[in-house]
C-alpha positions as a printed NumPy array, in Angstrom:
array([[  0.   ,   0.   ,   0.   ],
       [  1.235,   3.424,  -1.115],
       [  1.438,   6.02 ,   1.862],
       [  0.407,   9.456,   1.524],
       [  3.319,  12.35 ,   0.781],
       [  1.079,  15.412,   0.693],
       [ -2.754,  15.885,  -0.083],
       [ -4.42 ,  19.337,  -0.918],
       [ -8.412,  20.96 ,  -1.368],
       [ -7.674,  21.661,  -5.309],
       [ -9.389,  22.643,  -8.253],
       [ -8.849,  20.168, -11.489],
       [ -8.93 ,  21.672, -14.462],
       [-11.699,  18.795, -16.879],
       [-12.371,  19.916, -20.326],
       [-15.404,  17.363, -20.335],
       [-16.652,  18.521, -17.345],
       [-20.603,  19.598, -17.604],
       [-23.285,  20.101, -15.24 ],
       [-26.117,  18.153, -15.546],
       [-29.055,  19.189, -16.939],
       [-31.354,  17.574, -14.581],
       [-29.669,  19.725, -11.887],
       [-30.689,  23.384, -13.621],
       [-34.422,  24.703, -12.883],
       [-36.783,  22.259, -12.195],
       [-37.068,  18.392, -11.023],
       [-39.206,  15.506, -12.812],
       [-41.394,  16.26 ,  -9.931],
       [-41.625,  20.36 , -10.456],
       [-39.715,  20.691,  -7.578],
       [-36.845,  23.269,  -7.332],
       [-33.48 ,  21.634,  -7.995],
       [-30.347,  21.738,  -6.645],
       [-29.186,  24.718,  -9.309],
       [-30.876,  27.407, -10.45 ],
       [-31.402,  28.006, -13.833],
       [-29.91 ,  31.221, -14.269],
       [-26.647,  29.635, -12.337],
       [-26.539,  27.148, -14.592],
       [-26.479,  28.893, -17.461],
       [-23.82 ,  31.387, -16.428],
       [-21.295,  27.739, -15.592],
       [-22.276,  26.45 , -19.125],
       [-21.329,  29.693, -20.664],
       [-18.336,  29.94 , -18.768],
       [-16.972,  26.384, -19.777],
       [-17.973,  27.289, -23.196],
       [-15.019,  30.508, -22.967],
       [-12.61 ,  28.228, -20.917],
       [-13.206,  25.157, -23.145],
       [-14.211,  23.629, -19.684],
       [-14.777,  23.84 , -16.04 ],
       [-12.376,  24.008, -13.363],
       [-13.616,  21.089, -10.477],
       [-13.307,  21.183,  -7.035],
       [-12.488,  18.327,  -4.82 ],
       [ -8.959,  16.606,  -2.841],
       [ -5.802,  15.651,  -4.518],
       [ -3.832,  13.087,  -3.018],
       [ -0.438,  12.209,  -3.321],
       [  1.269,   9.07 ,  -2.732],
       [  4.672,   7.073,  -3.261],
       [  2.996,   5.539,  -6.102],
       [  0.277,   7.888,  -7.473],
       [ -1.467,  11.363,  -7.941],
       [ -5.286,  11.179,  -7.345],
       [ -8.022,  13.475,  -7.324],
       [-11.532,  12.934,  -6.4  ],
       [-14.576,  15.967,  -6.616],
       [-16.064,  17.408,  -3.037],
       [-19.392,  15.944,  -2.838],
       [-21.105,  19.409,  -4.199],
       [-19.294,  18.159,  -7.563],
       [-20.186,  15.008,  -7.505],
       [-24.057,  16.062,  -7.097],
       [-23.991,  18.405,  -9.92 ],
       [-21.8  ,  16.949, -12.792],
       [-23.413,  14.691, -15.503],
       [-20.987,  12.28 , -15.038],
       [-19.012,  12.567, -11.892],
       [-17.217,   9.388, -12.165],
       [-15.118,  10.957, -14.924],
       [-13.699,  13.235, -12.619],
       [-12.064,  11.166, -10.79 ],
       [ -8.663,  10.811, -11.56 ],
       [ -5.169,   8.165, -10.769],
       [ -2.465,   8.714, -12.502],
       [  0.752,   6.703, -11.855],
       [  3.973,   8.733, -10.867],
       [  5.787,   6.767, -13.34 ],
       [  3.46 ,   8.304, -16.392],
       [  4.987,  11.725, -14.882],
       [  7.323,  13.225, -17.403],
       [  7.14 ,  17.281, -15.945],
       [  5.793,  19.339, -13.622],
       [  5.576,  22.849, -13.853],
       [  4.317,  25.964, -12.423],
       [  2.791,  28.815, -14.04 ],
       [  1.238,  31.906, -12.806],
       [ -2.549,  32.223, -11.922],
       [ -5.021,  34.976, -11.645],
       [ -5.236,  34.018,  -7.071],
       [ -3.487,  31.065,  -7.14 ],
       [ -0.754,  29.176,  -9.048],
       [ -1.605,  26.373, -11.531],
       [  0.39 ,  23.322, -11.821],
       [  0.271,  21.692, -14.53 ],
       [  1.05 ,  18.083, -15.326],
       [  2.558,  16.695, -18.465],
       [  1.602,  12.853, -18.811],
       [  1.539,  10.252, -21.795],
       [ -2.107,  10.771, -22.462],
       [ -2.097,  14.597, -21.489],
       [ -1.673,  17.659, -19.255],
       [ -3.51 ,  18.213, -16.25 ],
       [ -4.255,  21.636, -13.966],
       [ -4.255,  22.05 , -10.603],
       [ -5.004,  25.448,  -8.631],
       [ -4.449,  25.167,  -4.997],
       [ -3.15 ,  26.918,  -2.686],
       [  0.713,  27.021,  -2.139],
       [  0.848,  25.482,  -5.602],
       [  4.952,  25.271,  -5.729],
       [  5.2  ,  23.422,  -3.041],
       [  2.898,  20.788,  -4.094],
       [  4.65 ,  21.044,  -7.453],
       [  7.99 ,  20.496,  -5.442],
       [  6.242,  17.215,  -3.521],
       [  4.807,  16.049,  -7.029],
       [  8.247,  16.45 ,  -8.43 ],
       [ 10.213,  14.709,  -5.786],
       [  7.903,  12.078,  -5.308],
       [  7.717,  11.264,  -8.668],
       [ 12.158,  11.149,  -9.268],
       [ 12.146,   8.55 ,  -5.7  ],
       [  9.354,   6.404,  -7.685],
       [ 11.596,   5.799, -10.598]])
């Protein structure tokens, strides 16, 4: 079993993220739902500028791995919150950098399938713990 390095409240950048429909306005039953219409509207139309929607939820690093699983809020709004959940072995690591954010720092992640973003506080030193974490798993 891997033990845990570091573990921060992020946000995870998902370019597929979307919230579900059933969410905005009204219920089957007419009932209010969880989002309002107009709120929903304003997230679609901001993941249609971004090209997606920044998630919020708790990365965890390990010896072995870098995961990331939404809050709860998340997981009750997005059509398919089981595709923002995410492992990735250190070994598929091949950078890490840093770049500068609007209020915090995003890291981002350069894998064999991809690049992922993270924005949490104290970014570079996460970054740093990704980083060394990843060179001791080699």
């Amino acid at each position: 079993m891997s033990a845990i390095v570091d573990s921060r409240l992020t946000n995870v950048f998902f370019a597929n993220a979307r919230v579900s429909e059933d969410q905005a306005g009204k219920d089957q039953r007419g009932n209010s739902s969880l989002l309002p219409k107009a709120i929903s509207r304003q997230i679609d139309a901001g993941r249609r500028k971004q090209g997606g929607l920044w998630v919020g939820g708790k990365a965890v690093l390990t010896t072995s791995t870098l995961n990331f699983a939404p809050n709860s809020m998340n997981q009750a709004l997005h059509a398919t919150p089981e595709n923002l959940e995410i492992s990735i072995s250190l070994t598929n690591i091949s950078n890490v950098a840093v770049h500068r954010g609007l209020i915090t720092d995003v890291i981002e992640i350069r894998t064999d399938v991809g690049i992922l973003k993270i924005k949490c506080v104290k970014a570079k030193a996460f970054a740093a713990a990704i980083e060394a974490t990843r060179i001791a798993a080699r």
